[in-house]
C-alpha positions in Angstrom: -41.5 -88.1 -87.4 -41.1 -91.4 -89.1 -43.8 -93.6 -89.5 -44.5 -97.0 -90.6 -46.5 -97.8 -93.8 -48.1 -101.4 -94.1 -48.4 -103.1 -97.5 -50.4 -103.9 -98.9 -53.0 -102.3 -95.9 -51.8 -99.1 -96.5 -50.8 -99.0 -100.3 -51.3 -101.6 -102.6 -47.8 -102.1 -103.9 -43.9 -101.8 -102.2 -43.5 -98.8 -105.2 -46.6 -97.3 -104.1 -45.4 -97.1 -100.5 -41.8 -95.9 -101.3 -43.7 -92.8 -103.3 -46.1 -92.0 -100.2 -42.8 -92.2 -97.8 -41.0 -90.0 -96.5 -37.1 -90.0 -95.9 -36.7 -93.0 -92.4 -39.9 -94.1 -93.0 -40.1 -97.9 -92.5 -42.7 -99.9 -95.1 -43.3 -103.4 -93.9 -44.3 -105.7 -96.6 -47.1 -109.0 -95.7 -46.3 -112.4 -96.6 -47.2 -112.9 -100.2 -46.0 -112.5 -104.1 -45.3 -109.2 -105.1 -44.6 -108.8 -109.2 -42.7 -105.5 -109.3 -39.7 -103.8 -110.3 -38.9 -101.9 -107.1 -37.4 -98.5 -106.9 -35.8 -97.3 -104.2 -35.1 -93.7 -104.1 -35.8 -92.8 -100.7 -33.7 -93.5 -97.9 -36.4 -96.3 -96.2 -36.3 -99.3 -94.1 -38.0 -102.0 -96.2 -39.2 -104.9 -94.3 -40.5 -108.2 -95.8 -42.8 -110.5 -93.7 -39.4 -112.5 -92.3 -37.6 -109.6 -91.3 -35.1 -110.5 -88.1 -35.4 -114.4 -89.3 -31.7 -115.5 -90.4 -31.8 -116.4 -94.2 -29.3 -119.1 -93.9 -31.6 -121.0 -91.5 -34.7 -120.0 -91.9 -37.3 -122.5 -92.4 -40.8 -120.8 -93.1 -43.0 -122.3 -95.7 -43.6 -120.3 -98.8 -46.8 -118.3 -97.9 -45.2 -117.3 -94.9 -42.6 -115.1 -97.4 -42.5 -111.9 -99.2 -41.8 -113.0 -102.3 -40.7 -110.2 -105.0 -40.3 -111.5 -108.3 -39.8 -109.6 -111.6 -37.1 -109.6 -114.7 -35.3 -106.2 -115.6 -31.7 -105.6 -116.3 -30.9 -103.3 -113.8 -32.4 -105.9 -110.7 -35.5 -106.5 -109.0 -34.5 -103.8 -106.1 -33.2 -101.0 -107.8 -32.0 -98.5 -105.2 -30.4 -95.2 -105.9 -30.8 -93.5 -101.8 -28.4 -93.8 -99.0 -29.0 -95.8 -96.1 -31.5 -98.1 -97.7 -32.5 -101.4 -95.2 -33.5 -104.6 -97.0 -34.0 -107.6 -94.7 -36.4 -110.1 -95.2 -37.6 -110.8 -98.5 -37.2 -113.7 -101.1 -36.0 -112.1 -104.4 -36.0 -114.4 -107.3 -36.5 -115.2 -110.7 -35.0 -111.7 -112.6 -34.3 -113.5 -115.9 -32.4 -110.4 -116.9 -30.3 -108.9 -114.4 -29.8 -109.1 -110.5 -32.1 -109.8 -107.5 -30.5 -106.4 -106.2 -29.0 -103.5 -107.6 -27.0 -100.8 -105.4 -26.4 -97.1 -107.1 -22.0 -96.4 -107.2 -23.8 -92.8 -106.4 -24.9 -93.6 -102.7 -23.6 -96.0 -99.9 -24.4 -97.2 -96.3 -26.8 -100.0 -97.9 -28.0 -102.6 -95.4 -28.8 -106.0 -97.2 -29.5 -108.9 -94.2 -31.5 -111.9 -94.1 -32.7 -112.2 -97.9 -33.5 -115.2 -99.7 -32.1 -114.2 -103.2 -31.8 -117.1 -105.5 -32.5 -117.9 -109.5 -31.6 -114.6 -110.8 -29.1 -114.2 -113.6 -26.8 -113.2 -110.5 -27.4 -112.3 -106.9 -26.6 -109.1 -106.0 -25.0 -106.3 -107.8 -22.7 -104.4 -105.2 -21.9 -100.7 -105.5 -21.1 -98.0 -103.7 -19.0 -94.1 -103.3 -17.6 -95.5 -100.3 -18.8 -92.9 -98.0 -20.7 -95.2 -95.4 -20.4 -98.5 -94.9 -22.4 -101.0 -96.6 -23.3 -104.4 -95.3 -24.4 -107.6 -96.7 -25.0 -109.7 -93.5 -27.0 -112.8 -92.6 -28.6 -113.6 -96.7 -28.8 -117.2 -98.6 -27.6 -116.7 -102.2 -28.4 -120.1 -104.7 -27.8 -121.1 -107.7 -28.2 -117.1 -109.4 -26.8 -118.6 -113.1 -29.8 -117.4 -115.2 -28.5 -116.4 -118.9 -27.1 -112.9 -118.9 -23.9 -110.3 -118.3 -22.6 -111.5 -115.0 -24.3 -114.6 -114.8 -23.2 -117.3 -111.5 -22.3 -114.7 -109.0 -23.9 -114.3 -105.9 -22.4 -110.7 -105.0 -20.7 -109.0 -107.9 -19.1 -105.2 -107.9 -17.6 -103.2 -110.4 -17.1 -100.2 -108.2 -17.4 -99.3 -105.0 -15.7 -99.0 -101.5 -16.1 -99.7 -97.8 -18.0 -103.2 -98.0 -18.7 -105.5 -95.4 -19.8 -109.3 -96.8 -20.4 -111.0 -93.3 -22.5 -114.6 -92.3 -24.1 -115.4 -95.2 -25.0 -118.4 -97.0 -23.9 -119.2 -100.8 -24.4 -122.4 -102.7 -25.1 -123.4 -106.6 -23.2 -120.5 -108.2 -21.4 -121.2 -111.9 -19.0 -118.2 -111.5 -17.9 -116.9 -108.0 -19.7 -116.2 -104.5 -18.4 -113.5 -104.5 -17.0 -111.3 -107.3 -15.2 -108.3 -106.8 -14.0 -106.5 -110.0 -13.9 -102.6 -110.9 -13.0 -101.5 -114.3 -9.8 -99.8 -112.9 -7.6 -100.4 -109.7 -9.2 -98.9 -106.5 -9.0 -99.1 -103.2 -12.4 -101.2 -103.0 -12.0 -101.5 -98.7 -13.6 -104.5 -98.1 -13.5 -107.4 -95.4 -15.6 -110.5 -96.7 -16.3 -112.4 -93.3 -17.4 -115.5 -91.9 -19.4 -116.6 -94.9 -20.0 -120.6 -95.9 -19.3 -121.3 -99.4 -21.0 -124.9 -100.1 -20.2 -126.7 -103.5 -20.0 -122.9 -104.7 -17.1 -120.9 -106.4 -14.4 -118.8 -105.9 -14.1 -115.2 -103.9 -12.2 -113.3 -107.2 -10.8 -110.3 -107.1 -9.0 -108.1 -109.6 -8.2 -104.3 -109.2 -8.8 -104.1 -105.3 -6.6 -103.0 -102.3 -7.4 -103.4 -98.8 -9.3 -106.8 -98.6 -9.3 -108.4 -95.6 -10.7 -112.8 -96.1 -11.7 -114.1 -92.8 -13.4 -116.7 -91.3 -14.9 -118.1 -94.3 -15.5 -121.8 -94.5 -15.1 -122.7 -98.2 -16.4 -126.3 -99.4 -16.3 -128.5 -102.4 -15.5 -125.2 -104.1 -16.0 -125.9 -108.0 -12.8 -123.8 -109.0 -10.0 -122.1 -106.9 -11.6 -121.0 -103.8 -10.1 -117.9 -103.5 -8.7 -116.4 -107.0 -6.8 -113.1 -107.8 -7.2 -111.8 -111.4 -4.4 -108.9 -110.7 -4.0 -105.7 -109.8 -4.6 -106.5 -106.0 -2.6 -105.4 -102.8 -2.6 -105.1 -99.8 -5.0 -108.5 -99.0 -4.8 -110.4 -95.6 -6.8 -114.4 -95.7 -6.9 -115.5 -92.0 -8.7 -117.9 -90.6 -10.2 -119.7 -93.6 -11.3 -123.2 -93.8 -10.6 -124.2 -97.4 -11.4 -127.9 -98.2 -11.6 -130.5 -101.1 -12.4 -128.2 -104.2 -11.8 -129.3 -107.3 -8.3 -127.4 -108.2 -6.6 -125.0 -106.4 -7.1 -123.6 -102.5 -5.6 -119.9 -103.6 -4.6 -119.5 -107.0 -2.5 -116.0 -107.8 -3.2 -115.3 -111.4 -3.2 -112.3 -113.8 -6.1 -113.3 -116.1 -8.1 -110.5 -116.1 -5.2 -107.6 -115.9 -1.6 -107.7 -116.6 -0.3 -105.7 -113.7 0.8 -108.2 -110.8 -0.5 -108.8 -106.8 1.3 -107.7 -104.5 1.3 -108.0 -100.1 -0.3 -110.7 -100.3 -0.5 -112.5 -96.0 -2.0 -116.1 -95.6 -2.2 -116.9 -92.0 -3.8 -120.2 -89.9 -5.6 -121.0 -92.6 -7.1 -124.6 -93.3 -6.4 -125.7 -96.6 -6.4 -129.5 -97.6 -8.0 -131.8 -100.3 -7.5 -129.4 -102.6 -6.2 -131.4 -106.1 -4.1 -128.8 -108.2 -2.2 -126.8 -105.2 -3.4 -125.6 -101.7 -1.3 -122.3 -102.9 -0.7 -121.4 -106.9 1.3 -118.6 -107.8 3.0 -119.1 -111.7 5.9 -116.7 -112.0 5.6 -113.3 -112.9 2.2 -112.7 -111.0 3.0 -111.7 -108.4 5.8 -108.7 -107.3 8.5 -108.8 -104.5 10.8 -105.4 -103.9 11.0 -102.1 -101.9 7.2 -102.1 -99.8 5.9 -105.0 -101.8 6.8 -108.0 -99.0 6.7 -111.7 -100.1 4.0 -114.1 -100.2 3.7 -114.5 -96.1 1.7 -118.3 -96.1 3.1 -119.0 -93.0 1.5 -121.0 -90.3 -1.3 -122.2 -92.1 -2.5 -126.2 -91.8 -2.0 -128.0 -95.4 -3.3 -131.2 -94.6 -0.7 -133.2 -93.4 1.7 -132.7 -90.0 4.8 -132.6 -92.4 3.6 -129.4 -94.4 2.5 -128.9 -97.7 4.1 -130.1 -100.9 7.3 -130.7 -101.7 8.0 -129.8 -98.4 6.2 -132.3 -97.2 2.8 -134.1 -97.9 0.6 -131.7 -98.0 -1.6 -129.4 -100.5 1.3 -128.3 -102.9 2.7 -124.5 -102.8 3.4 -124.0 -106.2 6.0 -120.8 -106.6 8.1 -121.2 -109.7 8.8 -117.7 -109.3 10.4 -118.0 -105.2 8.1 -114.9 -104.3 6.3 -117.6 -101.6 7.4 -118.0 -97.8 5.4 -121.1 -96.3 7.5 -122.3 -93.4 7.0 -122.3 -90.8 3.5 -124.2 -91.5 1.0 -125.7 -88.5 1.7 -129.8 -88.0 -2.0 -129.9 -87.1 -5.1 -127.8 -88.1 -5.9 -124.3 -86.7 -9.1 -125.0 -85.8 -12.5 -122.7 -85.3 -10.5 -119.2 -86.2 -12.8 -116.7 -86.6 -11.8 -112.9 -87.1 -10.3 -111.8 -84.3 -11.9 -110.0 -81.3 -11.6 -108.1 -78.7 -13.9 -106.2 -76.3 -12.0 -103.3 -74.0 -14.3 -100.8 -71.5 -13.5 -97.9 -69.6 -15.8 -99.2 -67.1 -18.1 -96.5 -64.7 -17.1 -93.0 -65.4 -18.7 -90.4 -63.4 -20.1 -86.9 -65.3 -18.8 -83.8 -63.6 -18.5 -81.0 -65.9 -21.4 -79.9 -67.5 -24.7 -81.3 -68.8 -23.2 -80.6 -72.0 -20.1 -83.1 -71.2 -19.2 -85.2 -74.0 -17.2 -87.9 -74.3 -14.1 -87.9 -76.9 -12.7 -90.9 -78.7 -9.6 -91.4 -80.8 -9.5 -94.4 -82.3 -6.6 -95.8 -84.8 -6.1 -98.9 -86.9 -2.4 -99.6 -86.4 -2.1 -102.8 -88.5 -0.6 -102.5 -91.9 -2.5 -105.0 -93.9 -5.7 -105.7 -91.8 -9.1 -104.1 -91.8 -10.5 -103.2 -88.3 -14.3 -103.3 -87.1 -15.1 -101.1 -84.2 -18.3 -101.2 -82.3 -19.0 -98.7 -79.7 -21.8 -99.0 -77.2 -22.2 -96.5 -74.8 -24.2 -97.0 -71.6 -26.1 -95.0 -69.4 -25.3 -96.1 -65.8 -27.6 -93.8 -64.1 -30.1 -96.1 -62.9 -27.9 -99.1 -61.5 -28.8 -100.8 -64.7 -26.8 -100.7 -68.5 -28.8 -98.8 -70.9 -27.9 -98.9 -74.3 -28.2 -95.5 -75.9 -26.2 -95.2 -78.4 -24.3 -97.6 -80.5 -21.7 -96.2 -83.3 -19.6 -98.4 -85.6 -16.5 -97.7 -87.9 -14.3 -99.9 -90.3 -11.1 -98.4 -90.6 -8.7 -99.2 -93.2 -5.3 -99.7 -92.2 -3.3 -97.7 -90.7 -6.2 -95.1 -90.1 -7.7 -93.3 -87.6 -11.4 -92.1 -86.3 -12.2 -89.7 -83.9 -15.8 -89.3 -82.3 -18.0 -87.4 -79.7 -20.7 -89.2 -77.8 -22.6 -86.9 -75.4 -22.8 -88.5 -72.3 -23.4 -85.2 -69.9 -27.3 -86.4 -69.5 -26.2 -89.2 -67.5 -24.4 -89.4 -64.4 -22.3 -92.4 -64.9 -21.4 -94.1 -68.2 -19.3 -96.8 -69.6 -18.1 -97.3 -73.3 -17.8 -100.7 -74.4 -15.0 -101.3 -77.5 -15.7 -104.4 -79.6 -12.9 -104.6 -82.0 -12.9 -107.0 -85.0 -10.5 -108.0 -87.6 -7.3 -106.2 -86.4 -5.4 -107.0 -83.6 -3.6 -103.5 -83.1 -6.0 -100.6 -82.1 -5.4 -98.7 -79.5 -8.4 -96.4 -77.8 -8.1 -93.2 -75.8 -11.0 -91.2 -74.5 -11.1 -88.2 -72.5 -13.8 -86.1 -71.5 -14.9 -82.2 -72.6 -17.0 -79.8 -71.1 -19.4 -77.2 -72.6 -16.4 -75.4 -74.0 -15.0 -78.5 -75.9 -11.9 -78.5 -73.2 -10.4 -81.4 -71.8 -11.4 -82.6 -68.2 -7.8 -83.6 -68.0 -8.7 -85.9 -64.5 -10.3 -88.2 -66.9 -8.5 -89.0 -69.5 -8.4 -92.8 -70.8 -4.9 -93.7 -72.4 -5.4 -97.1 -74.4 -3.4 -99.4 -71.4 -5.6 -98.2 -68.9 -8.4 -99.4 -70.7 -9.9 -102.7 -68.9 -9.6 -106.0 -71.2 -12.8 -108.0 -71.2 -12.4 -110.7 -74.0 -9.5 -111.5 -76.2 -9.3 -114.3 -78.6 -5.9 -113.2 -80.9 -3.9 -115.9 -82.1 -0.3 -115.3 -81.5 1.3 -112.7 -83.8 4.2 -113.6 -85.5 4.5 -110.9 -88.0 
């Protein structure tokens, strides 16, 4: 059974309590300076004294913090186990290396709600892809300490199946977020409703399936968002970008000669941005059999008349005619977030066995976008919704998941969908008895699911 283990009331150090855990154990770290290089080979739930308190907001005073401090090349938090929490801790001040480290060997890593600033970068990102790693909810600044990878907050050379949601980066000399392995790969991540304030760019070289949403990008000190090469398959909705110092998007093969390709641009904000809202020098970018055009359309560009020389706007600067910008917004897009919707199959009554389980197919039917998929399932019984079990997928396009939740211990249940980032993903459930056979009488087919919220903006693809 998993237990909790208090530092320092029950070991003296965070290293100390990771070797007297076991597997699921959860240490909880006081308020206070901890000088240690911590090692985390255990899969653990490490809790520093503001655990739950948002990073980006937070405004506790500095004895009220676990600060961990240390220099090494390999980070501060070295960890090395699957499903390893980190949520509320300052990490600062590794001279040498990053604040975090994350093995390429494990995945499902849980970063939220960190302060992790002056390091020579912020958080080195990696994963096999397996489970889903988040970094939610954290305030990254000013990580530029001398060193390999110095001025990025999140930086990855390999991994897959990444989630960089809500937080907070500022001060960086590089990139907020860097995204870069040695060879092209299919790095699966969506990088979400972040603010970047007086920061740099989100790069990205070698990556497929990267889904930009949501972000609101300010006085960005370079090209907000920058391709190196070697990407595909990339979707930017929903973005504010405003008033950098060069370009808004700039579509460049610095770092590999093999071009971009299916690249989409959609309701973005982009304006004030000096050089071009939208750079792409010829030859960087490829157009012919599945590789599609630019699509910028209906994005705002600062002025009603469209962007440069079009109209007035941020330029669109496409030597190379690979671009398609019209038609453009005549005024902004406003708050888009990534889109949502939240589908239910309302009560369902148990009548097979106490054994029944509930089946789900879920598929990701868009070909460019990322999906997020939350399932809660609810336990009716009572006259009251009780949460018992909440599942949750990312699905790469054109994919599909398919689940059992037991749900004969209840007599009524309802699943709740919440779907994220993708606005084509159809859900059916039916129900099995003890034998795994379908209970044909109920049997949900995706339009007979009942639509609770939708905020999609109008597709035009």
């Amino acid at each position: 059974m998993a237990i909790v283990i208090n530092v320092p009331a029950d070991q003296p150090t965070i290293n100390a309590a990771i070797v007297a855990a076991a597997p699921f154990d959860t240490i909880r770290v006081a308020a206070g300076v901890y000088n240690e290089i911590v090692i985390v080979n255990k899969s653990v739930q490490l809790l520093g004294a503001q655990a739950g308190a948002d990073a980006r907001t937070r405004s506790a005073a500095a004895a009220a913090e676990s600060v961990v401090t240390g220099s090494n090349p390999n980070g501060t938090f070295q960890v090395t186990a699957d499903r390893v929490m980190i949520e509320g801790f300052t990490i600062q001040g590794n001279a040498g290396g990053p604040g975090i480290f994350t093995a390429s060997t494990g995945s499902g890593y849980w970063i939220y709600n960190n302060i992790i600033r002056n390091n020579t970068f912020g958080i080195l990102l990696q994963s096999n892809g397996s489970m889903e790693t988040q970094v939610r909810h954290n305030a990254l600044s000013s990580n530029n300490q001398a060193g390999a990878a110095t001025g990025n907050g999140v930086y990855s050379q390999a991994g897959a199946n990444f989630w960089i949601d809500g937080n907070l980066f500022t001060g960086h000399n590089t990139a907020s977020v860097n995204i870069n392995p040695a060879a092209p790969a299919s790095v699966n991540t969506i990088i979400s409703n972040n603010t970047m304030n007086t920061d740099n760019s989100i790069a990205l070289a070698n990556t497929s399936n990267v889904k930009i949403a949501g972000n609101f990008m300010l006085n960005t000190q370079g090209s907000a968002i920058f391709f190196g090469g070697s990407t595909s398959n990339t979707d930017i909705e929903g973005n504010t970008i405003q008033n950098g110092i060069s370009n808004g998007i700039n579509v460049t093969t610095v770092f590999t000669a093999l071009p971009n390709t299916n690249i989409r641009l959609r309701f973005n904000n982009i304006s004030g941005n000096p050089v071009a809202g939208l750079n792409v020098p010829a030859g960087v970018y490829t157009v012919g059999g599945a590789n599609l055009p630019l699509d910028a359309t209906n994005n705002w560009w600062g002025s009603a008349s469209g962007p440069a020389p079009i109209g007035t706007g941020d330029a669109v600067i496409d030597p190379g005619g690979v671009v398609i910008a019209e038609p453009f917004l005549a005024q902004p897009a406003g708050s888009v977030q990534v889109p949502e919707a939240v589908v239910t199959t309302g009560p369902v009554m148990v009548v097979s066995s106490p054994i029944e389980t509930a089946a789900l197919l879920i598929l990701n039917d868009d070909p460019l976008s990322f999906a997020q998929i939350t399932v809660s399932a609810y336990d009716l019984s009572s006259g009251t919704k009780v949460l018992y079990a909440q599942p949750m997928f990312t699905l790469a396009p054109q994919t599909m998941v398919y689940q059992e939740i037991p749900v004969g211990f209840t007599l009524v249940y309802e699943l709740v969908f919440t779907i994220t980032g993708s606005s084509r993903v159809p859900v059916s459930v039916w129900n099995l008895d003890a034998a795994k056979l379908q209970i044909t009488a109920q049997h949900f087919y995706p339009p007979e699911l009942f639509l609770l919220q939708s905020s999609f903006p109008a597709d035009n693809s």
